[in-house]
C-alpha positions in Angstrom: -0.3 -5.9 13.8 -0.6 -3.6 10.7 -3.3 -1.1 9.8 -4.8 -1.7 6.3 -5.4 2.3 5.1 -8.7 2.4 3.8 -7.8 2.5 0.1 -6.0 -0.7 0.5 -8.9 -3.0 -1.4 -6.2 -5.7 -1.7 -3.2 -7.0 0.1 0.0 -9.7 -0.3 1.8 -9.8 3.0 5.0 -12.0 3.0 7.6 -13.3 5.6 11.1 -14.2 4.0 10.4 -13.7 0.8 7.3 -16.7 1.4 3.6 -15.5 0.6 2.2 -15.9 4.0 -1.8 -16.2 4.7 -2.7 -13.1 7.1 -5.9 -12.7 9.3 -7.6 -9.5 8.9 -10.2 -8.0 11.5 -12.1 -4.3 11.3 -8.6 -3.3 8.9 -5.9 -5.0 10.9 -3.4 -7.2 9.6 -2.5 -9.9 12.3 0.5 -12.3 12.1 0.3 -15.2 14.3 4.1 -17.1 14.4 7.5 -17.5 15.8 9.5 -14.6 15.1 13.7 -15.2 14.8 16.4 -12.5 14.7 16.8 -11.6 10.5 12.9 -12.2 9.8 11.7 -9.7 6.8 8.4 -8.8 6.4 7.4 -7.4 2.9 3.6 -5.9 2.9 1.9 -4.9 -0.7 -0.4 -2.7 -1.0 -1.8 -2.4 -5.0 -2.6 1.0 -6.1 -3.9 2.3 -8.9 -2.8 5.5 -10.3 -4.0 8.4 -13.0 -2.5 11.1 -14.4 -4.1 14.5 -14.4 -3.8 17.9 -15.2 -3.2 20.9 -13.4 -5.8 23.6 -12.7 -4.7 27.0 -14.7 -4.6 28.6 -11.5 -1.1 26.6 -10.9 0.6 28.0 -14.3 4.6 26.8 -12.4 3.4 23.3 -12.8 1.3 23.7 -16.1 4.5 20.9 -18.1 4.5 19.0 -14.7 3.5 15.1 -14.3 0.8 14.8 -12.0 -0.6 11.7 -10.1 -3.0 10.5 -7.9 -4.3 8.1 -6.2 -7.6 6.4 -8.1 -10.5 5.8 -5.6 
C-alpha cells in the first residue's frame, strides 16, 4: 500500500511498464496481485509548478530560479 500526499489530486500507477487500475481508500493506494521476483512499480504523481520571486529580504538569491508547488 502507498500513501496518496494530500496534494496528489491525480494518480497513474503502473506495474511493468502496464497502466494498472489501483483501489484507493481515505488516501491509500492498494494493489491487489501476484507479485514475481523483477516486478517494477512506477507511481505518478502530476504536479503543477510556478515560478516566483524572492522576497528582498533574501538579496543572495535575488537572480535565483524559484519554484513551488501550486495548490
Amino acid at each position: 500500500m502507498v500513501l496518496l500526499p494530500a496534494w496528489a489530486r491525480s494518480h497513474t500507477l503502473k506495474v511493468n511498464g502496464e497502466t494498472v487500475a489501483s483501489d484507493v481508500r481515505k488516501g491509500w493506494v492498494a494493489l491487489h496481485r501476484r507479485w514475481a521476483a523483477g516486478d517494477s512499480i512506477e507511481l505518478n504523481m502530476p504536479m503543477t509548478v510556478e515560478r516566483v520571486t524572492m522576497p528582498p529580504e533574501f538579496k543572495d538569491y535575488r537572480n535565483l530560479p524559484v519554484l513551488r508547488r501550486r495548490k
